[in-house]
N, C-alpha and C positions, 0 to 999 in steps of 0.2 A: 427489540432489545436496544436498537442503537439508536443513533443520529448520524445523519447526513456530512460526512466532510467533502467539500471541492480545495479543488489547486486549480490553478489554470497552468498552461501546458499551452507554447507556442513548439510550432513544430521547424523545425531548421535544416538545414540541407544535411547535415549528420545523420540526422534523421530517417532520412530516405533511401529507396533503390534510386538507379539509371531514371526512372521514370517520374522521379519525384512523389512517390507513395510511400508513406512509413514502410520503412519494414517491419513487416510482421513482427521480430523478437525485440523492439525497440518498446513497442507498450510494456515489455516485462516495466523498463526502467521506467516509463512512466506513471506506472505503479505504485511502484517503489518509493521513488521520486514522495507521491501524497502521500502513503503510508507514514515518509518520513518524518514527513509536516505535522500528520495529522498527531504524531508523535511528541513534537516540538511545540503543536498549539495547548498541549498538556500538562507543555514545563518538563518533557522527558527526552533527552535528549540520548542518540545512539552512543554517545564516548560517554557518560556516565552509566549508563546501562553496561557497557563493557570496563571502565575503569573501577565504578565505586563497585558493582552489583555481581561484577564480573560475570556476565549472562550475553547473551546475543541472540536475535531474531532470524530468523533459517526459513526459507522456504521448503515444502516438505510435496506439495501438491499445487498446481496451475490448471485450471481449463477456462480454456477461453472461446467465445463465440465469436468470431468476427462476423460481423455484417454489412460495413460499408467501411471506404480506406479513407483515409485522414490524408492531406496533400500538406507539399512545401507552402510552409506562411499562414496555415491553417493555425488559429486561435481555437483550443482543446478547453473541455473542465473536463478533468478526472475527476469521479468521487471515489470515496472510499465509503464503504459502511460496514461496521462489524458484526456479522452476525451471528456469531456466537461467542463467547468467552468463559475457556477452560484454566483448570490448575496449570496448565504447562501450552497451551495452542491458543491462537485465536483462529478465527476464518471469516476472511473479508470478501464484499464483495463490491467490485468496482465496476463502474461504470465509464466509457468514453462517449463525450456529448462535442460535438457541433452545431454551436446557435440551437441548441435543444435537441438535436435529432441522434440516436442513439447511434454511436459506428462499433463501437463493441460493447463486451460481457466479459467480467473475467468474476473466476472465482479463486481465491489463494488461502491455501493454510498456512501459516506459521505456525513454526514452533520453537519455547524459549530453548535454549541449552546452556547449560557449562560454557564457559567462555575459554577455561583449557582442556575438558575432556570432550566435549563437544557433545554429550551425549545430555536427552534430555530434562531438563528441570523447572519447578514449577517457577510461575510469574512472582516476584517477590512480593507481597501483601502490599507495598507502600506504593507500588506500580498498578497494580493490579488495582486496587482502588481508585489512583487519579482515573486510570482507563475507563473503570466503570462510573465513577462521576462524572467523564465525559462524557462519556452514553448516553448520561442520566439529564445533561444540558446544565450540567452543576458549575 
């Protein structure tokens, strides 16, 4: 169903434990981070989605594989890929690459909501389209 989004992602001593290894809950934000982009490369930006649309993206669900650590000054491409899209969720999944070589797995549900009730609602049709024309390589 989808296509392939990358970000690149340098990793910075913020980044890290004592030992100079990402820490573990730091790939949440790098995430996030391409999620965000991948958002923006669509023409959709999170302050109009919360201003004009009054909606907001939530995370609902995380599992992550970790397989190898990412270091200080390490050069990252996150991807995003979406693989599924619902009336009210999507569910991506991401990828962390080093010079090709896989160091994690993650997979995330979002889900839209209410921007004041916070409870769930569907994706607006006019969002929900660019998205799936993104998909589509439109």
């Amino acid at each position: 169903m989808s296509s392939l989004f990358e970000w690149p992602v340098r990793v910075y001593y913020e980044d890290t434990d004592a030992e100079g290894v990402v820490y573990y809950a730091n790939y949440l934000k790098f995430y996030e981070r391409t999620r965000t982009e991948w958002l923006r490369s669509l023409g959709i930006s999170q302050e109009i989605l919360k201003n004009k649309h009054n909606i907001i993206f939530v995370v609902k669900n995380v599992s992550i594989d970790y397989r190898r650590p990412a270091l200080l000054d390490d050069e990252l491409t996150v991807t995003a890929e979406v693989a599924q899209l619902k009336g009210a969720s999507m569910l991506f999944e991401h990828t962390v690459l080093k010079e090709g070589d896989e160091l994690n797995k993650c997979s995330v549900t979002i889900v839209c909501v209410d921007g004041k009730t916070i409870r769930p609602t569907a994706i607006p049709d006019e969002i929900a389209k660019k998205m799936r024309d993104g998909l589509a390589g439109n």
